[in-house]
VOKE-152613 format. One record per residue (C-alpha): residue in one letter; x, y, z. Coordinates in Angstrom, 2 decimals. Layout:
N
+------+---------+---------+---------+
| rest |      xx |      yy |      zz |
+------+---------+---------+---------+
|    A |       X |       Y |       Z |
...
+------+---------+---------+---------+
***
This chain:
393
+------+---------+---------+---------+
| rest |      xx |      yy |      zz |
+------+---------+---------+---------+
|    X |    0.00 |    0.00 |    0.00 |
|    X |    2.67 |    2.59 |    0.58 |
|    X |    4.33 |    1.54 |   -2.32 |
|    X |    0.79 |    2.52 |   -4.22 |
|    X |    0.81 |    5.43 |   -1.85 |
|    X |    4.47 |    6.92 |   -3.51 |
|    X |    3.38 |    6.21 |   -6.95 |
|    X |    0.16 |    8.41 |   -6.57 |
|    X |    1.86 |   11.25 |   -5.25 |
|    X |    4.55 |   11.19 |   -8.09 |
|    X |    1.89 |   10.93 |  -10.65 |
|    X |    0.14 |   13.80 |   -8.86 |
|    X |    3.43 |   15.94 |   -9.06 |
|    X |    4.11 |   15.10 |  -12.39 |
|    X |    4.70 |   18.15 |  -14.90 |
|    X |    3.48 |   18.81 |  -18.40 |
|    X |    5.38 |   16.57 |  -20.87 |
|    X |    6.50 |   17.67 |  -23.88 |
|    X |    3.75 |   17.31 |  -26.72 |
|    X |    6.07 |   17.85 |  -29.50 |
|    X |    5.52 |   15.79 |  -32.14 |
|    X |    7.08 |   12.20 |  -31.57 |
|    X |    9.89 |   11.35 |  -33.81 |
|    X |    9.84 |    8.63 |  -36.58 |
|    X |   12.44 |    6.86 |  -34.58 |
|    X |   10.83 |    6.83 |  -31.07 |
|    X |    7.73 |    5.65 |  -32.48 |
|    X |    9.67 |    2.62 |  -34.20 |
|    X |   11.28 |    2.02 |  -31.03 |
|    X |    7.76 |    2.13 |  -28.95 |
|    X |    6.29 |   -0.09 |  -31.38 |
|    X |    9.23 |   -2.40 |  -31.36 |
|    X |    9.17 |   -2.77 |  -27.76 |
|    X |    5.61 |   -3.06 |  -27.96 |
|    X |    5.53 |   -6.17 |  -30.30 |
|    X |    8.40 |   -7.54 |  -27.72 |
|    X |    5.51 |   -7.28 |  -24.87 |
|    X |    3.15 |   -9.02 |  -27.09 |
|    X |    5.72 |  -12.18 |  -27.49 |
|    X |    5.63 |  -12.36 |  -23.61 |
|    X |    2.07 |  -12.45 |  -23.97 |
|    X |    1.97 |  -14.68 |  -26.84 |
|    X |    4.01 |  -17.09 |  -24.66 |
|    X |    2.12 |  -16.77 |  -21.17 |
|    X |   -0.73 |  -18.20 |  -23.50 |
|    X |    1.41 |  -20.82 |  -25.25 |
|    X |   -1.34 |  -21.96 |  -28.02 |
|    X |   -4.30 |  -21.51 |  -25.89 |
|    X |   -7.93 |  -20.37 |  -27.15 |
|    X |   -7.65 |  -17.90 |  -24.01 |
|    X |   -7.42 |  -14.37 |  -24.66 |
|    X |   -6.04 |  -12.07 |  -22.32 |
|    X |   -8.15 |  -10.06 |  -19.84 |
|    X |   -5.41 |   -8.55 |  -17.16 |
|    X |   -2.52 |   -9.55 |  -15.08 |
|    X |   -2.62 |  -10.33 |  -11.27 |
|    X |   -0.10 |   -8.83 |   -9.70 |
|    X |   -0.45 |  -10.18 |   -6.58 |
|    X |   -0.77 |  -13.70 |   -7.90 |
|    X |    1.64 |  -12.46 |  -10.34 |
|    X |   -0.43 |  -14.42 |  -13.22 |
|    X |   -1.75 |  -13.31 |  -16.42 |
|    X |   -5.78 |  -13.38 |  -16.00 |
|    X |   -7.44 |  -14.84 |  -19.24 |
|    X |  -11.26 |  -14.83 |  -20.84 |
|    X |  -13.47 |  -17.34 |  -23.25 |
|    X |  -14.10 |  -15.65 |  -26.36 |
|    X |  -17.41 |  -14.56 |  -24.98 |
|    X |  -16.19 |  -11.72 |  -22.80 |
|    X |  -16.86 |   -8.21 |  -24.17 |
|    X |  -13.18 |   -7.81 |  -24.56 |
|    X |  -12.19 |  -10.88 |  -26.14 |
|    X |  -11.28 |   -9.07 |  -29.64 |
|    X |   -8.97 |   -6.72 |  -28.28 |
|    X |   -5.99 |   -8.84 |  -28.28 |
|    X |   -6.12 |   -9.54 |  -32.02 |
|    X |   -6.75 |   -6.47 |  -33.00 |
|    X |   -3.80 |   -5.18 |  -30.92 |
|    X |   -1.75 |   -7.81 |  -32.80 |
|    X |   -3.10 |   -6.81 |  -35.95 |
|    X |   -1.56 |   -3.00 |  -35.33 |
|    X |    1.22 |   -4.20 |  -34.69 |
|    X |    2.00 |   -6.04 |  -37.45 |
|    X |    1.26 |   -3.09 |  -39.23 |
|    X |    3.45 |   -1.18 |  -37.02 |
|    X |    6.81 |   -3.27 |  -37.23 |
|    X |    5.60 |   -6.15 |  -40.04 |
|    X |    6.20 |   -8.82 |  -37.34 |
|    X |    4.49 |  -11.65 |  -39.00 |
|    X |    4.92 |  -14.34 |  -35.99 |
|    X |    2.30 |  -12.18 |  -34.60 |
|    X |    0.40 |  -11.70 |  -37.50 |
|    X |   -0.38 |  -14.96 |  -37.46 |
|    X |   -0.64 |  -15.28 |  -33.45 |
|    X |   -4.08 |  -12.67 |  -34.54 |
|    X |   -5.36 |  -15.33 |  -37.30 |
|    X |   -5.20 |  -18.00 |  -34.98 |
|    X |   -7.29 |  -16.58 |  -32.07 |
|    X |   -9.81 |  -15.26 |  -35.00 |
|    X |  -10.16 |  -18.95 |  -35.04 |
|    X |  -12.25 |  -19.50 |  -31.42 |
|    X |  -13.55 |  -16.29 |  -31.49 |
|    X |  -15.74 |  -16.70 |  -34.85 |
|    X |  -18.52 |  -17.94 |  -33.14 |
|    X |  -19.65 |  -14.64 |  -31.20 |
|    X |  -20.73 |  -13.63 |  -34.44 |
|    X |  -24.01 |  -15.44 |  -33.79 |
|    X |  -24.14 |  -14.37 |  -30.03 |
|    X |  -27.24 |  -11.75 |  -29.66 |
|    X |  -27.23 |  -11.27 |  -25.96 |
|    X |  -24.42 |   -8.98 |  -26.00 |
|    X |  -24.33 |   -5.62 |  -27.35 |
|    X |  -19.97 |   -5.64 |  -27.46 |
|    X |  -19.92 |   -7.25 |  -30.81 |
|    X |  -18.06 |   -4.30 |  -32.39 |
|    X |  -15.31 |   -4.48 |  -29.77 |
|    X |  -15.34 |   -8.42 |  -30.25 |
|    X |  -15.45 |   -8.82 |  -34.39 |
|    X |  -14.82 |   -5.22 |  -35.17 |
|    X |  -11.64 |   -4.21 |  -33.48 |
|    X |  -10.91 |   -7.97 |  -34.73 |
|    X |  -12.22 |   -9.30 |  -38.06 |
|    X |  -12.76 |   -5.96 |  -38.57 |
|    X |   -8.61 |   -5.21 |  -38.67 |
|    X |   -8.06 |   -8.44 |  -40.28 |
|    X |  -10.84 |   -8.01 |  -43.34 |
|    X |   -8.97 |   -4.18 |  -43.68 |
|    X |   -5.43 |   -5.67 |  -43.99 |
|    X |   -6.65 |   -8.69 |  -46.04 |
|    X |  -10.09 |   -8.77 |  -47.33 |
|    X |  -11.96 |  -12.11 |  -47.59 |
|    X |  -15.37 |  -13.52 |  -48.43 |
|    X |  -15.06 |  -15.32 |  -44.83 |
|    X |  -14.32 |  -12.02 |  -42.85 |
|    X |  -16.74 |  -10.23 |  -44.46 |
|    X |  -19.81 |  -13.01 |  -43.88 |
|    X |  -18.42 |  -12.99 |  -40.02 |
|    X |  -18.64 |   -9.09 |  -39.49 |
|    X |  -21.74 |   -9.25 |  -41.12 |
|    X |  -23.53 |  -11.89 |  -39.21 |
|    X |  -22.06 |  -10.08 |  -35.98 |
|    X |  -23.83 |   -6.54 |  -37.91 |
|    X |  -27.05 |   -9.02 |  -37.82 |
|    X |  -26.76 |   -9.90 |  -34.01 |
|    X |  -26.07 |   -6.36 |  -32.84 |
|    X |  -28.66 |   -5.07 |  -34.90 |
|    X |  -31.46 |   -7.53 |  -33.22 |
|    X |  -31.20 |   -5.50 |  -30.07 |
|    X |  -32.80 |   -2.33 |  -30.85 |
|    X |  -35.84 |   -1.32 |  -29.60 |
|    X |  -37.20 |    0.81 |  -32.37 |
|    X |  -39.67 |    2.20 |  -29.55 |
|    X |  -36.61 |    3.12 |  -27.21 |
|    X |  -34.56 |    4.44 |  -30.57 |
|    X |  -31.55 |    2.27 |  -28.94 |
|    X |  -29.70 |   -0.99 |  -28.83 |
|    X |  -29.89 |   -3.21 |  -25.73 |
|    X |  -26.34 |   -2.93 |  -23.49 |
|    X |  -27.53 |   -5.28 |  -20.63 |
|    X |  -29.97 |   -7.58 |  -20.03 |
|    X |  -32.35 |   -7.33 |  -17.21 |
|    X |  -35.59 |   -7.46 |  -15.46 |
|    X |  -38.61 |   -7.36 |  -18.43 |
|    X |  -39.37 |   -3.65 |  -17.27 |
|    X |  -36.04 |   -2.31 |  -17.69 |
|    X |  -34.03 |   -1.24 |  -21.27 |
|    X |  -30.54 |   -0.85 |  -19.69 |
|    X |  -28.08 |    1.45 |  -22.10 |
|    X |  -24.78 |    2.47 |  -21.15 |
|    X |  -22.42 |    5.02 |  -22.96 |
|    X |  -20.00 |    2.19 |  -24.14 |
|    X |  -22.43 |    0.84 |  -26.45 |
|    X |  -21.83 |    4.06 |  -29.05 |
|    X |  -18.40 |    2.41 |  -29.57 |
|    X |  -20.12 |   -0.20 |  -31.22 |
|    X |  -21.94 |    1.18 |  -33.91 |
|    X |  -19.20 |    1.34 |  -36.62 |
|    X |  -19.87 |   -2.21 |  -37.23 |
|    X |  -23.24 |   -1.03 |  -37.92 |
|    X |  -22.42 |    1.54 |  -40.45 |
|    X |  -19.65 |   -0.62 |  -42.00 |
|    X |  -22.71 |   -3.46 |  -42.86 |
|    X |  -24.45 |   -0.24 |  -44.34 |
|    X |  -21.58 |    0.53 |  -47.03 |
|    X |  -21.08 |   -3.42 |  -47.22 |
|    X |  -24.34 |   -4.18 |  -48.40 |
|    X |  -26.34 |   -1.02 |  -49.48 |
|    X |  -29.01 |   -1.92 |  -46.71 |
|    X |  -29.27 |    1.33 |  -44.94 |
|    X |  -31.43 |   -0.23 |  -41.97 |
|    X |  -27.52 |   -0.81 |  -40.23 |
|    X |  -26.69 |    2.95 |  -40.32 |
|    X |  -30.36 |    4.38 |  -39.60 |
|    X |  -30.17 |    2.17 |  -36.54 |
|    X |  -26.81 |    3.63 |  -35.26 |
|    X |  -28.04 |    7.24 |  -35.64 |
|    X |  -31.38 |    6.23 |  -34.06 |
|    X |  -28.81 |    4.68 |  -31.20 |
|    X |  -26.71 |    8.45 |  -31.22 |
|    X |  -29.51 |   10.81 |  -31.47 |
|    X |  -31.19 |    8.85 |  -28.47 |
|    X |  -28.16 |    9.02 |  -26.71 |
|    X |  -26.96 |   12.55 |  -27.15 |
|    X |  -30.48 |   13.17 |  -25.99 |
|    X |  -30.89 |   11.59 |  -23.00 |
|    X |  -27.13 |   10.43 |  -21.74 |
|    X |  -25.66 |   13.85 |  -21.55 |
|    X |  -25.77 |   16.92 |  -19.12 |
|    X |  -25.89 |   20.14 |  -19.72 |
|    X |  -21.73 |   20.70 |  -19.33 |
|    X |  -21.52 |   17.46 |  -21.75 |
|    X |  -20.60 |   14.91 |  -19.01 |
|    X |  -22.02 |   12.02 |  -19.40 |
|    X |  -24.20 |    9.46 |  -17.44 |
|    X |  -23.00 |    5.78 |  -17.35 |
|    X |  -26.34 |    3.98 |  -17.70 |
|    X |  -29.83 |    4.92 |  -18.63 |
|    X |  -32.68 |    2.55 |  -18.21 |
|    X |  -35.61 |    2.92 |  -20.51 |
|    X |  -39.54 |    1.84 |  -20.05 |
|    X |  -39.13 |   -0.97 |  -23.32 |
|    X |  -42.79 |   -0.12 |  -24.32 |
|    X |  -42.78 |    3.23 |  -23.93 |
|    X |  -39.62 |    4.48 |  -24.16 |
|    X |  -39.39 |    6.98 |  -21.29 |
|    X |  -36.52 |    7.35 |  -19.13 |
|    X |  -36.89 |    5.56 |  -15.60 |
|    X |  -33.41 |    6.17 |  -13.80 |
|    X |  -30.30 |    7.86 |  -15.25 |
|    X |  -27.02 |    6.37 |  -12.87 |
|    X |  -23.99 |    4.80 |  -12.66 |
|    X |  -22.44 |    1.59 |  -12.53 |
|    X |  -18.70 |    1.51 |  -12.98 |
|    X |  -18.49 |    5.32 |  -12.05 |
|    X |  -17.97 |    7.22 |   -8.29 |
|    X |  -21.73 |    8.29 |   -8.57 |
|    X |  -24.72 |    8.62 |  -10.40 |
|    X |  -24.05 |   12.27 |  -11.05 |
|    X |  -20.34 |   11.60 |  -11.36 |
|    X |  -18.04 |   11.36 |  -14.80 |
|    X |  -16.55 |    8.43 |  -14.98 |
|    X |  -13.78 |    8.92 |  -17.08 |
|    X |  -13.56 |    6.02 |  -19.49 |
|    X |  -17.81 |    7.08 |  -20.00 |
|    X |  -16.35 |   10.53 |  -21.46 |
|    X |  -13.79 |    8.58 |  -23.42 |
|    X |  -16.44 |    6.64 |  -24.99 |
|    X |  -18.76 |    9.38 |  -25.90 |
|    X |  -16.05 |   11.35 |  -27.13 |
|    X |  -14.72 |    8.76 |  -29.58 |
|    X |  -18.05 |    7.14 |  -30.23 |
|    X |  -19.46 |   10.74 |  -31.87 |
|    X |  -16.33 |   11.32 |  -33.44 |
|    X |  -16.78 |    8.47 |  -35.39 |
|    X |  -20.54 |    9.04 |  -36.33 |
|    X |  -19.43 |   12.53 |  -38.05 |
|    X |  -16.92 |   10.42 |  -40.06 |
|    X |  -19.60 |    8.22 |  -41.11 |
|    X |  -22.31 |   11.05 |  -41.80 |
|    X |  -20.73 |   14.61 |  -41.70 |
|    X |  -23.42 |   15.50 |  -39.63 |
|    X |  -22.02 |   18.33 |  -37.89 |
|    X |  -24.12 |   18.04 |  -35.24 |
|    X |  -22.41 |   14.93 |  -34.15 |
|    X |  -19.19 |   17.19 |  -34.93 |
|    X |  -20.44 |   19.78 |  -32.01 |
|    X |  -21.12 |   17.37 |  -29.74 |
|    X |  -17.82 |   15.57 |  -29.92 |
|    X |  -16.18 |   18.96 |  -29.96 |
|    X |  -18.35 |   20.00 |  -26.51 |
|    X |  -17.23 |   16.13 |  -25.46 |
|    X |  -13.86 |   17.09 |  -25.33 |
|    X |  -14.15 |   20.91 |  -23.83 |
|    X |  -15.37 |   18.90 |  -20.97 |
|    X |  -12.37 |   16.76 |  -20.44 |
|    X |   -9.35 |   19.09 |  -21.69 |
|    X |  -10.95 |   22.10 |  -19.65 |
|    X |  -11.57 |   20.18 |  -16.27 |
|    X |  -10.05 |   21.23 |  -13.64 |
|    X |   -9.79 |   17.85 |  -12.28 |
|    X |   -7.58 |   16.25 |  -15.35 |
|    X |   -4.19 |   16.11 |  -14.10 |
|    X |   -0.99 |   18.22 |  -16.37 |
|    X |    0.08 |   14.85 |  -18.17 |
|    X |   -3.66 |   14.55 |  -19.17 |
|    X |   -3.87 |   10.90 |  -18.06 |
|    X |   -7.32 |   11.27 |  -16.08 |
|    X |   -8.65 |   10.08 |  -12.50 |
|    X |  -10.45 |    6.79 |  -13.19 |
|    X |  -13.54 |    9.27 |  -12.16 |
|    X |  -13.10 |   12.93 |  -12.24 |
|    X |  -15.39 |   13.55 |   -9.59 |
|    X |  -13.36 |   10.62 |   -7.18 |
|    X |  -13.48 |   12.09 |   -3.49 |
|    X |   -9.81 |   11.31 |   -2.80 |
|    X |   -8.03 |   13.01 |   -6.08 |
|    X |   -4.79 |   13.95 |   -5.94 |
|    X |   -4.88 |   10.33 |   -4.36 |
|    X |   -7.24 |    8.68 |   -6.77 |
|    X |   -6.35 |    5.93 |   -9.29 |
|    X |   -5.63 |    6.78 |  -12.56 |
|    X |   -6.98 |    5.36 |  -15.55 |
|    X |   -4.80 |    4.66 |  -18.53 |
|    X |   -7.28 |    3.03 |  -20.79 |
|    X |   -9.26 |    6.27 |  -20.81 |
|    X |   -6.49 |    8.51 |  -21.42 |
|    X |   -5.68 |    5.93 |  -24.49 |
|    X |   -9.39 |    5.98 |  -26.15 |
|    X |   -9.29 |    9.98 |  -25.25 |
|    X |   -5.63 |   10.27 |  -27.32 |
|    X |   -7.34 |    7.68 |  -30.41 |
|    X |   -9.80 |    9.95 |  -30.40 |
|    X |   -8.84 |   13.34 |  -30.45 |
|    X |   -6.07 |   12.45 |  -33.18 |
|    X |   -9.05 |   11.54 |  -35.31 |
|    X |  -11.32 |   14.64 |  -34.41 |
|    X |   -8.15 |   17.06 |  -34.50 |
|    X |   -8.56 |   16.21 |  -38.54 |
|    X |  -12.26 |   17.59 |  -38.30 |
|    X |  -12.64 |   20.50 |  -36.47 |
|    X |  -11.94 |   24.64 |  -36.93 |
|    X |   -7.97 |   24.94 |  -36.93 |
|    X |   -8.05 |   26.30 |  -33.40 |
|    X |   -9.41 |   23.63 |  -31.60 |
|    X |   -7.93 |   21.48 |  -34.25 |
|    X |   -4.49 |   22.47 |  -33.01 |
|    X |   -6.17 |   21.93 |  -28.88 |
|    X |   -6.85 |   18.48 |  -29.87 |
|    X |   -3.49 |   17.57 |  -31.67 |
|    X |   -1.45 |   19.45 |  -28.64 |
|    X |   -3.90 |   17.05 |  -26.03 |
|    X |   -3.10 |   13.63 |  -28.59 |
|    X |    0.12 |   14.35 |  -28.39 |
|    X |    0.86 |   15.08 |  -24.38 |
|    X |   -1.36 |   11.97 |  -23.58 |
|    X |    0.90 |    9.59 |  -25.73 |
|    X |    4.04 |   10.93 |  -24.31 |
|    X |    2.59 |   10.63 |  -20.93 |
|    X |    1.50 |    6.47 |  -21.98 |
|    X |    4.68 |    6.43 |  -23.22 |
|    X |    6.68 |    7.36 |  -20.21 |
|    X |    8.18 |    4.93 |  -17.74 |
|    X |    5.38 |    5.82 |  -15.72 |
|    X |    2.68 |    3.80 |  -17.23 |
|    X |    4.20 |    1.87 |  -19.95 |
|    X |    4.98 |   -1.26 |  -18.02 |
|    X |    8.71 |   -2.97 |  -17.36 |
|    X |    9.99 |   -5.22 |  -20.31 |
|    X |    8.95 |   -8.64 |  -19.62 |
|    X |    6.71 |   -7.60 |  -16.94 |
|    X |    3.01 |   -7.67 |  -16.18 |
|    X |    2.57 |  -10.68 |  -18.06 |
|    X |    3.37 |   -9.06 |  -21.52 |
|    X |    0.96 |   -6.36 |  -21.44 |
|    X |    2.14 |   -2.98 |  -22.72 |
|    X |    0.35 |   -0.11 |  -20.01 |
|    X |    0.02 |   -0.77 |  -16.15 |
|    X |   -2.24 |    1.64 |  -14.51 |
|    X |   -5.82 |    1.41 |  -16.01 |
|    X |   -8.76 |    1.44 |  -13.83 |
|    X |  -11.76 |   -1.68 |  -15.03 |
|    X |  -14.30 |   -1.30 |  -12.39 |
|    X |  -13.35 |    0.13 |   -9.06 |
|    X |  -16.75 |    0.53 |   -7.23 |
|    X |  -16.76 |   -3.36 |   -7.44 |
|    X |  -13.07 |   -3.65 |   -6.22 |
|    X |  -12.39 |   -5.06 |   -9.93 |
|    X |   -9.17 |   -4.71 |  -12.29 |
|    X |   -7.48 |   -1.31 |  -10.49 |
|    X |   -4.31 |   -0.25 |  -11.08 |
|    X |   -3.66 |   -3.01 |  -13.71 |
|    X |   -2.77 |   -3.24 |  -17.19 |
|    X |   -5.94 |   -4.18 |  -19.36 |
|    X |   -6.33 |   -5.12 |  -22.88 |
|    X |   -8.29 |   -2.38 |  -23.96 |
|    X |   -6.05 |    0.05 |  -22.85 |
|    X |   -3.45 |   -1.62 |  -25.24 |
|    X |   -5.69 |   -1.91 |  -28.17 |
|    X |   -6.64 |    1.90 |  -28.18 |
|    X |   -2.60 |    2.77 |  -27.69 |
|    X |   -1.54 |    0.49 |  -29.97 |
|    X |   -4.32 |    2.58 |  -32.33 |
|    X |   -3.51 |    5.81 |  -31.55 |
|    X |    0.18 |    4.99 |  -32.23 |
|    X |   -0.96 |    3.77 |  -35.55 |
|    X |   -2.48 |    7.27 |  -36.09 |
|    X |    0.63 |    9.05 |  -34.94 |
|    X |    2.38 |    6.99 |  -37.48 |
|    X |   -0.10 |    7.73 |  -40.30 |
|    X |    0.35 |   11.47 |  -39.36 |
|    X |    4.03 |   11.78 |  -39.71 |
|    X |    4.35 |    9.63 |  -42.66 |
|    X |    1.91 |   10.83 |  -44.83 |
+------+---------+---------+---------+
***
C-alpha cells in the first residue's frame, strides 16, 4: 500500500510533458518494444484459445477470458496493429489463430460488445486482407447487434435485465461502426439508420448540460421513457466516470466520419471541452479513473481512458476549426508521451506481456485497479498507428 501510496503522489506531481511531435524513430522504437511485450504475452498463452483479460499482480499471473467476454477481440486487433506497425508476422499470425475460437460470437445476440469483439478484430483483419469469410463474419455479428434495438426506445440493448427495464450504457456508441460498415457493405441502410437512431437517443438523453455524461440509462421498453439515469462503474450517479467521457467522445467522433453531420461534430467537440478544460484532469492529461473521485490527488488513474481519449482526439483534430484542431493535436500528443513514459508503460517482460500498467476496469466493485488491461493496449496500440499515419503521410 505505501508503495501505491508513492506512486500516486509522483503521478500527482508530475509536470506537463513535452507534446512535441514524436519522432519517426521513437515511435519505431515504442512499437518495437511493444511487439516484444506481445511475445511475452503470446508465450504466457502458449497456443491456448484464451485471450487475455489482465494480469494479477499479486498472484503475479496473467488473467485470461473465453471468447465470450466483451473484450475478447482486443488482443487480435492489438496484434493486428502491430504487425502493421513493425511487419512482425509471428504475430500476424498469433491474430489469425485466435480469430479462429472467437468466430462464433458472431451469432451471439445477448451482447451488445460485438463491435469491440469482431470489429476491433475481423474488422482489422478483413482491412489488412479482405476475404469472403471475414466479411460473412462481421456481417452476421452486424445481424446480431442489430437484433437489439428497440425501435420504440430508438436504442440498442447494453444489458440484459428485469422485463421492465431497457438498460443502455455510454460504451455501447463504440459499437456502432460495425453497424455503419454493414451499411456501405451491403447497401441496406437499416444498419446505419439504426446507429443514428442509437446516437440521437443518446446525445439526448445520456448527456448533461456541461456534456458529461451518465454511465447507464434505463428505458420503459414499451414506452420508451426514461426511468433512472445512474452509474455503474463510475464514483456516482451524477459523477463522470472517465472512461464514460472517453467513450462518448470517440463514439461521436466516429458518427461525423460516417455522416458529416455536424451536429455529431459539435457534440464531440463540446465532449472534449469537458475533459481538456476540467479542472480535475491532471498536467500529463492521463485522467482520474472518475473525475469527480473524493480522494483526487490520491485517486487511481486510468490509462485506458487517457488511451481511447488520445485515439480519439487524433481523429477529431482532422475535423474540427484549426483552433481547436491544433487543442486536440497538442492534447493527442501530451497523452501519448505521458502512456509512453516509464510511468505507465509497463517494465519489459513484466506484467505478463501487457504494454500499459495503470488502467482502472471497475473500481466501485473492487475489480481490475491499477492493472494493465487489454483495452487500454488496443486503443494505444491505435492511436500509435495514427501518430504513425500522421508523420508519414
Amino acid at each position: 500500500m505505501k508503495k501505491y501510496l508513492i506512486h500516486l503522489i509522483i503521478l500527482a506531481l508530475c509536470p506537463v510533458l513535452s507534446a512535441q511531435l514524436v519522432s519517426k524513430q521513437k515511435l519505431r522504437s515504442l512499437a518495437e518494444e511493444s511487439a516484444l511485450q506481445y511475445h511475452v504475452l503470446k508465450s504466457e498463452l502458449n497456443g491456448s484459445a484464451a485471450f487475455p483479460q489482465t494480469y494479477d499482480k499479486a498472484a503475479q499471473k496473467l488473467v485470461t477470458s473465453n471468447s465470450g467476454w466483451w473484450c475478447s477481440g482486443f488482443y487480435p486487433g492489438s496484434l493486428f496493429y502491430l504487425y502493421e506497425l513493425t511487419g512482425d508476422t509471428v504475430l500476424y499470425q498469433e491474430a489469425n489463430r485466435l480469430l479462429v475460437p472467437l468466430a462464433k460470437e458472431q451469432f451471439n445476440v445477448t451482447t451488445h460488445d460485438l463491435g469491440f469483439m469482431m470489429y476491433c478484430s475481423f474488422g482489422n483483419a478483413n482491412r489488412l486482407h479482405a476475404t469472403p469469410e471475414y466479411k460473412q463474419t462481421l456481417l452476421n455479428s452486424a445481424r446480431s447487434l442489430a437484433s437489439r434495438f428497440n425501435p420504440t426506445v430508438g436504442c440498442i440493448k447494453s444489458w440484459d435485465s428485469k422485463p421492465g427495464d431497457f438498460l443502455v450504457i455510454i460504451d455501447n456508441m463504440m459499437n456502432l461502426e460495425l453497424l455503419f460498415w454493414a451499411t456501405k457493405v451491403t447497401g441496406d441502410s437499416t444498419y446505419a439508420k439504426i446507429a443514428i437512431t442509437h446516437a440521437n437517443t443518446t446525445m439526448k438523453n445520456h448527456f448533461r448540460p456541461d456534456y458529461s455524461s451518465y454511465h447507464v440509462i434505463n428505458y420503459n421498453p414499451q414506452t420508451g421513457v426514461v426511468q433512472q439515469k445512474r452509474t455503474a462503474q463510475g464514483y456516482s450517479d451524477g459523477s463522470a466516470w472517465a472512461r464514460g467521457q472517453a467513450w462518448g467522445l470517440y463514439g461521436f467522433t466516429v458518427m461525423y466520419r460516417e455522416t458529416h453531420n455536424p451536429k455529431y461534430l459539435k457534440q464531440a467537440m463540446h465532449i472534449a471541452g469537458f475533459i481538456l478544460h476540467h479542472p480535475r484532469l491532471p498536467k500529463d492529461m492521463v485522467p482520474y479513473w472518475d473525475f469527480d473521485a473524493p480522494n483526487i490527488p490520491m485517486a487511481p488513474r486510468d490509462a485506458s481512458a487517457a488511451a481511447v481519449m488520445c485515439s480519439a482526439l487524433l481523429e477529431l483534430q482532422q475535423y474540427a476549426p484549426r483552433k481547436l484542431s491544433e487543442t486536440y493535436l497538442k492534447a493527442a500528443e501530451t497523452m501519448f508521451n505521458s502512456l509512453s513514459s516509464d510511468i505507465y508503460r509497463a517494465k519489459p517482460g513484466k506484467t505478463g506481456g501487457f504494454i500499459l500498467d495503470h488502467s482502472t476496469g471497475n473500481l466501485p466493485n473492487h475489480s481490475e485497479v491499477d492493472v494493465p488491461l487489454s483495452y487500454a493496449d488496443y486503443y494505444y496500440l491505435e492511436a500509435m498507428k495514427r501518430m504513425k499515419d500522421r508523420i508519414y503521410n
